[in-house]
N, CA, C and O atoms as a Maestro MAE file, in Angstrom:
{
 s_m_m2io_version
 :::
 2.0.0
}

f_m_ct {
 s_m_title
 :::
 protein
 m_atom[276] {
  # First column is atom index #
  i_m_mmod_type
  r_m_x_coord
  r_m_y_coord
  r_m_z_coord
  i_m_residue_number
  s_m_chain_name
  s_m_pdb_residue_name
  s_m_pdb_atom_name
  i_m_atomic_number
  :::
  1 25 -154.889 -24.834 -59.427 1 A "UNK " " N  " 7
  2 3 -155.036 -23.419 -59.215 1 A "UNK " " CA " 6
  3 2 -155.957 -23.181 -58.022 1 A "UNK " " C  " 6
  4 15 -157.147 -23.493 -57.972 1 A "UNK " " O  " 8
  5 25 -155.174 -22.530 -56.981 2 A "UNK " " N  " 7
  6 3 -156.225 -22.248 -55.429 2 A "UNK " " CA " 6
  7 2 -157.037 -20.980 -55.976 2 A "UNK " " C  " 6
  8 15 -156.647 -20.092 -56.733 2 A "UNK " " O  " 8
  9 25 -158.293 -21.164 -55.361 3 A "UNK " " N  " 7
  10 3 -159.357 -19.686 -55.891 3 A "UNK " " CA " 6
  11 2 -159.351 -19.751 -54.489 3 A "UNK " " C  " 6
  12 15 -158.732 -20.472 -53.707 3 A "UNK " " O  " 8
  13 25 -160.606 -18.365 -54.251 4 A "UNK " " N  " 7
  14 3 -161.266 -17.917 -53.012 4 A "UNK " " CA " 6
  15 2 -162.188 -19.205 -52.717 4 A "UNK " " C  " 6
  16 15 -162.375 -19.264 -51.501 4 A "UNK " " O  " 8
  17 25 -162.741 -20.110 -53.302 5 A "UNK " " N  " 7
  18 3 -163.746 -20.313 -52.977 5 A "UNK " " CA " 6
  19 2 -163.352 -21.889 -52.638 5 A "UNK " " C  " 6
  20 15 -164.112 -22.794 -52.293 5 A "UNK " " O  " 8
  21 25 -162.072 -21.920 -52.826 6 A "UNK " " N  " 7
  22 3 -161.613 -23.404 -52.417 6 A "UNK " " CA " 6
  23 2 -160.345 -23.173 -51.506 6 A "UNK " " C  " 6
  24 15 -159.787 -22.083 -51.628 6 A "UNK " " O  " 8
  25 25 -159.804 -24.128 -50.561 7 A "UNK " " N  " 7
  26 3 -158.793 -23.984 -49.817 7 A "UNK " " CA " 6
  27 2 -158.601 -25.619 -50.197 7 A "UNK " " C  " 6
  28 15 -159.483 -26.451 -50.411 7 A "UNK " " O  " 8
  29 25 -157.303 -25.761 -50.204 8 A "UNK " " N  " 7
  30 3 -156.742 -27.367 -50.442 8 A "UNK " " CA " 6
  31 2 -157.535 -28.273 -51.457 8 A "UNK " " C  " 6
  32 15 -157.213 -29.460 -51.513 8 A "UNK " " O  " 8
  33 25 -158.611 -27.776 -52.313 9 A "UNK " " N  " 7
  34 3 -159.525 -28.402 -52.976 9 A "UNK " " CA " 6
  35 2 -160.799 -28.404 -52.733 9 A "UNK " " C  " 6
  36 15 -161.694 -28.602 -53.555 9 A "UNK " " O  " 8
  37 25 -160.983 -28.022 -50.764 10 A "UNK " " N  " 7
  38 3 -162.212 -27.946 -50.333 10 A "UNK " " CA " 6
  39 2 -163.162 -26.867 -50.238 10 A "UNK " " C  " 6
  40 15 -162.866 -25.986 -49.431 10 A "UNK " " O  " 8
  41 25 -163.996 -26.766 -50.736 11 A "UNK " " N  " 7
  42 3 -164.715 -25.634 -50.721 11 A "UNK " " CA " 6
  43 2 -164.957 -24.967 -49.354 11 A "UNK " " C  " 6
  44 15 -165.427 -25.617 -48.421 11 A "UNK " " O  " 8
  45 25 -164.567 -23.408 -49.220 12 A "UNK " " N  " 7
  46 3 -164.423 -22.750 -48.484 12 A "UNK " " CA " 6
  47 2 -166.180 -22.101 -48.133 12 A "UNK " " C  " 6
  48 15 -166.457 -21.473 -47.112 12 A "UNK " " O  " 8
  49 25 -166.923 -22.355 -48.952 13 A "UNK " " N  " 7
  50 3 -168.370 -22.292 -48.881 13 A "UNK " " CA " 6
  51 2 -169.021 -22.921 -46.933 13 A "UNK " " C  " 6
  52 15 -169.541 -24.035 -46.860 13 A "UNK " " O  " 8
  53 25 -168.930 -22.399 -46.147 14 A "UNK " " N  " 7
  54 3 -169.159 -23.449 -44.916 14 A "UNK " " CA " 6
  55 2 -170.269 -22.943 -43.994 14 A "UNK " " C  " 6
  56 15 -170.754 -23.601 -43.074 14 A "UNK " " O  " 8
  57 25 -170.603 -21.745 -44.330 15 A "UNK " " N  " 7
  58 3 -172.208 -20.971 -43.656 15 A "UNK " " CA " 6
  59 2 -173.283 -21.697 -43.791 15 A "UNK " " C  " 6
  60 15 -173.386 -22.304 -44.857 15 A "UNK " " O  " 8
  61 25 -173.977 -21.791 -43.147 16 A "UNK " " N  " 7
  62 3 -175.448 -22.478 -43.616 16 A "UNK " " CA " 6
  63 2 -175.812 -21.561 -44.479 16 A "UNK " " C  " 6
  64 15 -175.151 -20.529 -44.594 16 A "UNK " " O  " 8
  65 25 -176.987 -21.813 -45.262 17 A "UNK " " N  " 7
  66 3 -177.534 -21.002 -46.172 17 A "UNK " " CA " 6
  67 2 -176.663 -19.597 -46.540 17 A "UNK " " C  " 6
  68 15 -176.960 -18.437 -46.255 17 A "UNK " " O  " 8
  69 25 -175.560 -20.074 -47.225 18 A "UNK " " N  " 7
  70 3 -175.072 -19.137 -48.337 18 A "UNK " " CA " 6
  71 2 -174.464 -19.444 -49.166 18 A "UNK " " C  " 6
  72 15 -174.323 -20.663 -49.256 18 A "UNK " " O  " 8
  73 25 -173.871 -18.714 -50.068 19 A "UNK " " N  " 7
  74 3 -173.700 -18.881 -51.495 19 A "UNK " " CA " 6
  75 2 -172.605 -18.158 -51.791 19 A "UNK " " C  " 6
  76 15 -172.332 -17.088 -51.246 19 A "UNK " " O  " 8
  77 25 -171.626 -18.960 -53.065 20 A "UNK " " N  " 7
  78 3 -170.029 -18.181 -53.860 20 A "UNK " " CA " 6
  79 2 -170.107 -18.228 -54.388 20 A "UNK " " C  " 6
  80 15 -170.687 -19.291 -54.612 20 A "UNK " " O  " 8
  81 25 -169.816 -17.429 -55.672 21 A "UNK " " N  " 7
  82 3 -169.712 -18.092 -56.888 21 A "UNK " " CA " 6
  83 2 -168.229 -17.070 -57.687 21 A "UNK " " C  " 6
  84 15 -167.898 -16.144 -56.947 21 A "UNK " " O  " 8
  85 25 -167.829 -17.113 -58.323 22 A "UNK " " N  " 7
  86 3 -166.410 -17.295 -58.954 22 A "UNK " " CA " 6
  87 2 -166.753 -17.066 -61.059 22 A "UNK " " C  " 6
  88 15 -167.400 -17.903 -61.689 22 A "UNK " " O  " 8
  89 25 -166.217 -15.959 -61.629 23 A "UNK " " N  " 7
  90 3 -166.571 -15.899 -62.861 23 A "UNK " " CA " 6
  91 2 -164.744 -16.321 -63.284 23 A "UNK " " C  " 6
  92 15 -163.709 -15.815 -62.852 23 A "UNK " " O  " 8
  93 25 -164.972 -17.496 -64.341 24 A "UNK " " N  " 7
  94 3 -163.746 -18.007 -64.879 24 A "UNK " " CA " 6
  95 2 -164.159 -18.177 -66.734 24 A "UNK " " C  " 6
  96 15 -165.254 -18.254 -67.290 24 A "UNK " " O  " 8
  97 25 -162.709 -18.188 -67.308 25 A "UNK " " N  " 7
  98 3 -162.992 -18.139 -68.924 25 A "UNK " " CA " 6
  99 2 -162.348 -19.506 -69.054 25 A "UNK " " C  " 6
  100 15 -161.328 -19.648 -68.380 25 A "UNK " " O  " 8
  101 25 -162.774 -20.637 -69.853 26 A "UNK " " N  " 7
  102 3 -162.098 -21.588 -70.452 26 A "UNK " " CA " 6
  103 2 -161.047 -21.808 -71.336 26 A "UNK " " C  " 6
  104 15 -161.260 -22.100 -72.513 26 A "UNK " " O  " 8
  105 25 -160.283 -21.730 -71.016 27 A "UNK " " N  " 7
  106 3 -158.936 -22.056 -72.191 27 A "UNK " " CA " 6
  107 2 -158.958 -21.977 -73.576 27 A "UNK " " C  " 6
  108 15 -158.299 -21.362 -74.415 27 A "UNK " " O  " 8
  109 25 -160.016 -22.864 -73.604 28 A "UNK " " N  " 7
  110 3 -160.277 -23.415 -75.073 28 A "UNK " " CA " 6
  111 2 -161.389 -22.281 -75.851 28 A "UNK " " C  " 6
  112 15 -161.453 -22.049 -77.059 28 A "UNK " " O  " 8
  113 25 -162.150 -21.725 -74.843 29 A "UNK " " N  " 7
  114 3 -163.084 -20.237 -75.540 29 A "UNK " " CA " 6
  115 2 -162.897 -19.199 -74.512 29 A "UNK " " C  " 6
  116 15 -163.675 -18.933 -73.596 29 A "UNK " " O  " 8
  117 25 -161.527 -18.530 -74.835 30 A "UNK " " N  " 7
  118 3 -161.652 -17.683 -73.644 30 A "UNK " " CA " 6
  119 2 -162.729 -16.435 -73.751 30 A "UNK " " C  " 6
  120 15 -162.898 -15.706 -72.774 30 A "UNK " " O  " 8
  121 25 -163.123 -16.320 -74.426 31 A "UNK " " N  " 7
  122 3 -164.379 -14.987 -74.610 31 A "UNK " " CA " 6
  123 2 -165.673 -15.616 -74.409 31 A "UNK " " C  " 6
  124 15 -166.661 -15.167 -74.991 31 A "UNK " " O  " 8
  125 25 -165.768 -16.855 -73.451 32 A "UNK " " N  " 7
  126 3 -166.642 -17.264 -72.903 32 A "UNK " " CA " 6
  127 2 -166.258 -17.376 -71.810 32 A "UNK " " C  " 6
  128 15 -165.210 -17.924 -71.468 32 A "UNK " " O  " 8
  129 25 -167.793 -16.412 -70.493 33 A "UNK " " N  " 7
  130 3 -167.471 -16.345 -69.074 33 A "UNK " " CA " 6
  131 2 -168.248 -17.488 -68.722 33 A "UNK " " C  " 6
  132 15 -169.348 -17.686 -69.239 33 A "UNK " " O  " 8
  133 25 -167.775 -18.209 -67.923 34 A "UNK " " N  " 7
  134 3 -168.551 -19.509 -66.843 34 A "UNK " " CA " 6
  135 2 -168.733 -18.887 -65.292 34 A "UNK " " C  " 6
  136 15 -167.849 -18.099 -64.958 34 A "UNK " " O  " 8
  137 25 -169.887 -19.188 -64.226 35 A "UNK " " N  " 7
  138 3 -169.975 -19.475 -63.270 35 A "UNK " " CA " 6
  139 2 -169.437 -20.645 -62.835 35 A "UNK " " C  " 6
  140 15 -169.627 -21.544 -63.654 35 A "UNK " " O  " 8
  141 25 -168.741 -21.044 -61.704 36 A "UNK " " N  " 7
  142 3 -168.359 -22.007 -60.710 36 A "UNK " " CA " 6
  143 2 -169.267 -21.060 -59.220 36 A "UNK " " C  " 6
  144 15 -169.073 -20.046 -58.549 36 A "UNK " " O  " 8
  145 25 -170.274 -22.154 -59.313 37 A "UNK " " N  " 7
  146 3 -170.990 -21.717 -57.822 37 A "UNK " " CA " 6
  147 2 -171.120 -23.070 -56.433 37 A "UNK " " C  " 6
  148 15 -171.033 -24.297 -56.462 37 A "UNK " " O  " 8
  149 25 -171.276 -22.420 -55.723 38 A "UNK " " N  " 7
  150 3 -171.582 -23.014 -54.618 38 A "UNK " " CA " 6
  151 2 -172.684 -22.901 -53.827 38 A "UNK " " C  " 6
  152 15 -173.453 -21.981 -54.107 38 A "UNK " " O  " 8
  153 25 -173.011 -23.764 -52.706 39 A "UNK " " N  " 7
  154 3 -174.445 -22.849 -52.101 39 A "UNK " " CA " 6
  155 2 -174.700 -24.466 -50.909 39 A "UNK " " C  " 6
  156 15 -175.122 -25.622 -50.908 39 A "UNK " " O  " 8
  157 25 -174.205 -23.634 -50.235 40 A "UNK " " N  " 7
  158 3 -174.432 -24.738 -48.440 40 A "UNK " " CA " 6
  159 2 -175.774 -24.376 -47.912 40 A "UNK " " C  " 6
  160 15 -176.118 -23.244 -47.574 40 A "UNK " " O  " 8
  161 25 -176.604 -25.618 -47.871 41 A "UNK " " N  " 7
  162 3 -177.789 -25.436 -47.846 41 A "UNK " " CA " 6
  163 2 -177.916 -25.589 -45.962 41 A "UNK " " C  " 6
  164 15 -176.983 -25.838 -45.199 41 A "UNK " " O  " 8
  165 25 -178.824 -25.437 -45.734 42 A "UNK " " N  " 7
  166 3 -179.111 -25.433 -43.609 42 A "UNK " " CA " 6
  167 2 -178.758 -26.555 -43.060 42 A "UNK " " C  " 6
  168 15 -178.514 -26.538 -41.853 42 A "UNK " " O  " 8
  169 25 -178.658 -27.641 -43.708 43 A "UNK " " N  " 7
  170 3 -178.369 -29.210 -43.277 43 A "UNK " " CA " 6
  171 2 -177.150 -29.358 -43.919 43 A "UNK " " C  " 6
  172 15 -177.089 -30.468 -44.447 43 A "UNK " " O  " 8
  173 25 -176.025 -28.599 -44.111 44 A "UNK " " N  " 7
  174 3 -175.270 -28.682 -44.014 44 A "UNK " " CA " 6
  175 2 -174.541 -28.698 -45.595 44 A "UNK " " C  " 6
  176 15 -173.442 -28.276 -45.953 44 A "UNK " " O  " 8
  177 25 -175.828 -29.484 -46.501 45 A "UNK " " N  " 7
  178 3 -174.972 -30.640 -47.981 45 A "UNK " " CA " 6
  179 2 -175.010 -29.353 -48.622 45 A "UNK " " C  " 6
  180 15 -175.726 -28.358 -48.507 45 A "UNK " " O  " 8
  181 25 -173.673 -29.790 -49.583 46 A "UNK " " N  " 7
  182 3 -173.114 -28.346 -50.405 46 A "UNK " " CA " 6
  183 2 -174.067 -29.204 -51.381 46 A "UNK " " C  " 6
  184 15 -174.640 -30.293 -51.402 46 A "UNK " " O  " 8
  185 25 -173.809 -27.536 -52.533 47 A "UNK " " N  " 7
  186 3 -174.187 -27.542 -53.585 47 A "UNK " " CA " 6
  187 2 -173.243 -27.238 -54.453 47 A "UNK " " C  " 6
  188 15 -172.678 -26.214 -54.066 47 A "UNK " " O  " 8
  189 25 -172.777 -27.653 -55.490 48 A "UNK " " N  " 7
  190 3 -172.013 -27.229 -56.683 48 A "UNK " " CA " 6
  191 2 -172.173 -27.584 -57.985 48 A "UNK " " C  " 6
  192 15 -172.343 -28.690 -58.498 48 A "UNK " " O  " 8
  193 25 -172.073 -26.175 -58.583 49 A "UNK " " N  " 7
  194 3 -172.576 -26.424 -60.273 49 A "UNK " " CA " 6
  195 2 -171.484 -25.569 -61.152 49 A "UNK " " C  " 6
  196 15 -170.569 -24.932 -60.629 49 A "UNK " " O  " 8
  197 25 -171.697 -25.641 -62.440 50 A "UNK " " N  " 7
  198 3 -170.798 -24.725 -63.357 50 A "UNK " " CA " 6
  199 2 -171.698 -24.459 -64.229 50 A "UNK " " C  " 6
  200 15 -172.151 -25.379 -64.910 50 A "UNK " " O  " 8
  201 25 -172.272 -22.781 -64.440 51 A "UNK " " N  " 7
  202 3 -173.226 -22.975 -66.076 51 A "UNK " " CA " 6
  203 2 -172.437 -21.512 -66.257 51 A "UNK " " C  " 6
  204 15 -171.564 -20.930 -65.613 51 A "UNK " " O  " 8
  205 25 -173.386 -21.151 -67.769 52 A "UNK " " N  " 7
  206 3 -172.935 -19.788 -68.464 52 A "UNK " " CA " 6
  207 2 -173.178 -18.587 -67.985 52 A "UNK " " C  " 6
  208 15 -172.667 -17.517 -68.315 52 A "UNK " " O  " 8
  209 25 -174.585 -18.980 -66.596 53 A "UNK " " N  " 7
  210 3 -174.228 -18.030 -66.379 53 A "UNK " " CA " 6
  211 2 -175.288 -17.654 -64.715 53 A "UNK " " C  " 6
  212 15 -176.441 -18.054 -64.874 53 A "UNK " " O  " 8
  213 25 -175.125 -17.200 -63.729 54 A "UNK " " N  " 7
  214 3 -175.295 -17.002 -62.405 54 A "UNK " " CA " 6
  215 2 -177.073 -17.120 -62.128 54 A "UNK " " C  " 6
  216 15 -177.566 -17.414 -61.039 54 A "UNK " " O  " 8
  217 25 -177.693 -16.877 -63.127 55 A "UNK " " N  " 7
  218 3 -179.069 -17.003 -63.114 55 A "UNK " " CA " 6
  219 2 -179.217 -18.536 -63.633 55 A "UNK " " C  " 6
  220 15 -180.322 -18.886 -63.217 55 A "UNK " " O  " 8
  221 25 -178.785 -19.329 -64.155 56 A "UNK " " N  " 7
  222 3 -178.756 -20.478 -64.383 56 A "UNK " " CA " 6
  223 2 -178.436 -21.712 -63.418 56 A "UNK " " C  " 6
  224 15 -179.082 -22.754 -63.311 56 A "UNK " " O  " 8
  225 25 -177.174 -21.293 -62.685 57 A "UNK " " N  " 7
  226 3 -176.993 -21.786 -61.109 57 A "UNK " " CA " 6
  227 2 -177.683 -21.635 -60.050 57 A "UNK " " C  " 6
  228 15 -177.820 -22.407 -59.102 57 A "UNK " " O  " 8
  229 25 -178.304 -20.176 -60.310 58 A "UNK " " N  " 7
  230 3 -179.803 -20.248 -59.141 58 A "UNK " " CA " 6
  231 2 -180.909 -21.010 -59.605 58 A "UNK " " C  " 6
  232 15 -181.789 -21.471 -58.877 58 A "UNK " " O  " 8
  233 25 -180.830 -21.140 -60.974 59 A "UNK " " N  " 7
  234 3 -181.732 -21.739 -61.331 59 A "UNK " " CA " 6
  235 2 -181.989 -23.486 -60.951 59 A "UNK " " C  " 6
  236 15 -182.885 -24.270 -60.640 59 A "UNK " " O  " 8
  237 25 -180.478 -23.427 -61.234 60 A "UNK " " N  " 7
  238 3 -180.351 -25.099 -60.931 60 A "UNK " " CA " 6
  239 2 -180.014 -25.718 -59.099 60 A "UNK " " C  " 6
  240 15 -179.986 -26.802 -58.518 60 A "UNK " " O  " 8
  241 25 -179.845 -24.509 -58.812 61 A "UNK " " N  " 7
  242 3 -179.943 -24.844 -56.987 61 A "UNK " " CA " 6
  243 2 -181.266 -24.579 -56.658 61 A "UNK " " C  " 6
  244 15 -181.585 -25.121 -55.600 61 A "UNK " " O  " 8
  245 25 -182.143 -23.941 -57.187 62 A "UNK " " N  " 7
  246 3 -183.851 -24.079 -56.717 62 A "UNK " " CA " 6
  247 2 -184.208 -25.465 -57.231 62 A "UNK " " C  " 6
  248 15 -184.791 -26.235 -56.468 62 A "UNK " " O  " 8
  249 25 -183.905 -25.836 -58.457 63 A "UNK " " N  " 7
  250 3 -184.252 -27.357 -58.732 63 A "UNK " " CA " 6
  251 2 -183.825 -28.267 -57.462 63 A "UNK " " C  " 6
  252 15 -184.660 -29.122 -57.165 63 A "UNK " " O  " 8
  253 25 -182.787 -28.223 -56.757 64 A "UNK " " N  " 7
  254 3 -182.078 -28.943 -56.114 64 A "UNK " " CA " 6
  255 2 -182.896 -28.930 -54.850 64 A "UNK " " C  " 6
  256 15 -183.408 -29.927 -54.342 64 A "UNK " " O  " 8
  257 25 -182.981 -27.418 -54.295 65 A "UNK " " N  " 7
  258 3 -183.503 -27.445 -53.384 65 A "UNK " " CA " 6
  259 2 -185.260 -28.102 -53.338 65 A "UNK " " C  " 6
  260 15 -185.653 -28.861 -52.452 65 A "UNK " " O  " 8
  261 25 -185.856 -27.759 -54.132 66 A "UNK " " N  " 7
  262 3 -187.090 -28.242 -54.697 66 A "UNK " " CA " 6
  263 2 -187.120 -29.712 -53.695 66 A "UNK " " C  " 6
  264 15 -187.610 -30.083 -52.629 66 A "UNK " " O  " 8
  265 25 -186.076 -30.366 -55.038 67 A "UNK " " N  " 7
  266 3 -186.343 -32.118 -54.801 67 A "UNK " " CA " 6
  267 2 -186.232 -32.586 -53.293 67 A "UNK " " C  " 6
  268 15 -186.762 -33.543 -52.729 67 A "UNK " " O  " 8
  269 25 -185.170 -31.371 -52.702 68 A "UNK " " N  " 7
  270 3 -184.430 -31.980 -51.080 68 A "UNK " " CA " 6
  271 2 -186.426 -32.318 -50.049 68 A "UNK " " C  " 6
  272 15 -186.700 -33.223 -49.260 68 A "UNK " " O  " 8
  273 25 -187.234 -31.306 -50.499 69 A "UNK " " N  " 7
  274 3 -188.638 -31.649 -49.986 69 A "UNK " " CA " 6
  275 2 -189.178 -32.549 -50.088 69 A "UNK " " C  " 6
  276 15 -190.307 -32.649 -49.608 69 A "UNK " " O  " 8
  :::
 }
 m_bond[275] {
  # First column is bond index #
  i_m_from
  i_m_to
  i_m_order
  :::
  1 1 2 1
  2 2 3 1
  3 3 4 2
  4 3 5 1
  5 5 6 1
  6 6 7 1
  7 7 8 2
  8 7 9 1
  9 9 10 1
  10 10 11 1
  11 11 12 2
  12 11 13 1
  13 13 14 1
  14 14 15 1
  15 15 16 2
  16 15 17 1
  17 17 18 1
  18 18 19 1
  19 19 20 2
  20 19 21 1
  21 21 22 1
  22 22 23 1
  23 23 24 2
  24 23 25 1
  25 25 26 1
  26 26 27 1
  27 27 28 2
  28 27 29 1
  29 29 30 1
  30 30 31 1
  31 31 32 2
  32 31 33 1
  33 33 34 1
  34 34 35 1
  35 35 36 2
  36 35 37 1
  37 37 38 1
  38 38 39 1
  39 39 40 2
  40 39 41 1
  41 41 42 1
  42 42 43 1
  43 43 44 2
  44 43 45 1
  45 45 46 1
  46 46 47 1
  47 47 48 2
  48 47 49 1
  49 49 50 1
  50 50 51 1
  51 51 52 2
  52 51 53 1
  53 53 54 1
  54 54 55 1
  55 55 56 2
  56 55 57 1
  57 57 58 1
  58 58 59 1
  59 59 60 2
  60 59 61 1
  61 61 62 1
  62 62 63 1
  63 63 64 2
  64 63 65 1
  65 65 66 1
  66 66 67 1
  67 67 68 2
  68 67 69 1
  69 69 70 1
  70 70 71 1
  71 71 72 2
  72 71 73 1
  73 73 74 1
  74 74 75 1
  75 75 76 2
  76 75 77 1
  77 77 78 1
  78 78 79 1
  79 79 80 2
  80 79 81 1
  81 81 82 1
  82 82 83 1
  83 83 84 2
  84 83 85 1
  85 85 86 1
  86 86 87 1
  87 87 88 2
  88 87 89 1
  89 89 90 1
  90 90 91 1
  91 91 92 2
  92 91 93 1
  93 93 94 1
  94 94 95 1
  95 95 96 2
  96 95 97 1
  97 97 98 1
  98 98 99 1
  99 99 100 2
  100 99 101 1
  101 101 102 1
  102 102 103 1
  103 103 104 2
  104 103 105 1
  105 105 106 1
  106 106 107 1
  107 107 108 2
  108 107 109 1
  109 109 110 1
  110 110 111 1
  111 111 112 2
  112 111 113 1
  113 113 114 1
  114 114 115 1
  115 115 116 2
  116 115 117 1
  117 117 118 1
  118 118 119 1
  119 119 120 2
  120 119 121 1
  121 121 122 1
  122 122 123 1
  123 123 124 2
  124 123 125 1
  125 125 126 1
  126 126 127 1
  127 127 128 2
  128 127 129 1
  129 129 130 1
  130 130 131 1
  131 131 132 2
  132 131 133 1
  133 133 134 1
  134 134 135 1
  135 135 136 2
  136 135 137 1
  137 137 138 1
  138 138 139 1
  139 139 140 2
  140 139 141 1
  141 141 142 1
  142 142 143 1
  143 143 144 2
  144 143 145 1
  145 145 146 1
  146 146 147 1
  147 147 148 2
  148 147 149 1
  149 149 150 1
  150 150 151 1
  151 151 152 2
  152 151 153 1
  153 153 154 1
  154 154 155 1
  155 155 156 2
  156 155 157 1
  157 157 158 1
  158 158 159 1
  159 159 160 2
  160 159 161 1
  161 161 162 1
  162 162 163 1
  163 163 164 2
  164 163 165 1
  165 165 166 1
  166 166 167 1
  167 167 168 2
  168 167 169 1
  169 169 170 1
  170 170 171 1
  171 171 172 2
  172 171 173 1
  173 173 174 1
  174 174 175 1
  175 175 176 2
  176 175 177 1
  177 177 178 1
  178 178 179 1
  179 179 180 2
  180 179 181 1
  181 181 182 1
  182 182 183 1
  183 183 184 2
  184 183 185 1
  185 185 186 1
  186 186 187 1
  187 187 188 2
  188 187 189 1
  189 189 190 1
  190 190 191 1
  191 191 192 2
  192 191 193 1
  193 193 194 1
  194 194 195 1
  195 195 196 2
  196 195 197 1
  197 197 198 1
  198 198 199 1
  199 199 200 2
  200 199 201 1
  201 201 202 1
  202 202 203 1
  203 203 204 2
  204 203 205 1
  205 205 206 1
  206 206 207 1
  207 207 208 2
  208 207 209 1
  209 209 210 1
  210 210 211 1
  211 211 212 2
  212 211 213 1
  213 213 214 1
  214 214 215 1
  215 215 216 2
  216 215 217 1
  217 217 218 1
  218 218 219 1
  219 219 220 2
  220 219 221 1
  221 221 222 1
  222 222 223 1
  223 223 224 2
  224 223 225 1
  225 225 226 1
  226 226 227 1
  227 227 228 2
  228 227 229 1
  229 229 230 1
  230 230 231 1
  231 231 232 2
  232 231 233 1
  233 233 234 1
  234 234 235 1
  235 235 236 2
  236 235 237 1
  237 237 238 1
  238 238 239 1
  239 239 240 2
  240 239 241 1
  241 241 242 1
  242 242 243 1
  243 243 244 2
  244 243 245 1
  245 245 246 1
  246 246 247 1
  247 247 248 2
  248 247 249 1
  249 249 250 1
  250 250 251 1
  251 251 252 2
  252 251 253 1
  253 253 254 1
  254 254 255 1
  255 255 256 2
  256 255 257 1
  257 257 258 1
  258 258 259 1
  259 259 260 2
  260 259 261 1
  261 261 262 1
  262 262 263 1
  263 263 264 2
  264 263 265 1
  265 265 266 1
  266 266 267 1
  267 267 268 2
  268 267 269 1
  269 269 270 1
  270 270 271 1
  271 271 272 2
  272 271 273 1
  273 273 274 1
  274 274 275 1
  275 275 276 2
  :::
 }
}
């Protein structure tokens, strides 16, 4: 399934410092919403995560970014 945020599989995410993210339901619980995020940091390396929910993916790309120091 092609989204916005992928072209051919590849994430369409390609700005330095910015961020996509995409609200999808799982099959198996559809009355549960997921984030699929992204987030291209200044040096180029993507970021990608999936949680429950958009404050949790920022949460876990500040961890990320954190460690890159």
């Amino acid at each position: 399934m092609a989204t916005k945020m992928t072209a051919h599989g590849v994430s369409t995410t390609t700005t330095p410092g910015t961020e996509q993210y995409e609200v999808f339901y799982n099959a198996y619980r559809p009355r549960r919403k997921h984030y699929q995020y992204d987030y291209r940091h200044t040096d180029g390396e993507l970021f990608s995560c999936v949680a429950d929910t958009l404050k949790e993916c920022r949460q876990r790309r500040d961890e990320w970014l954190n460690k890159k120091k």
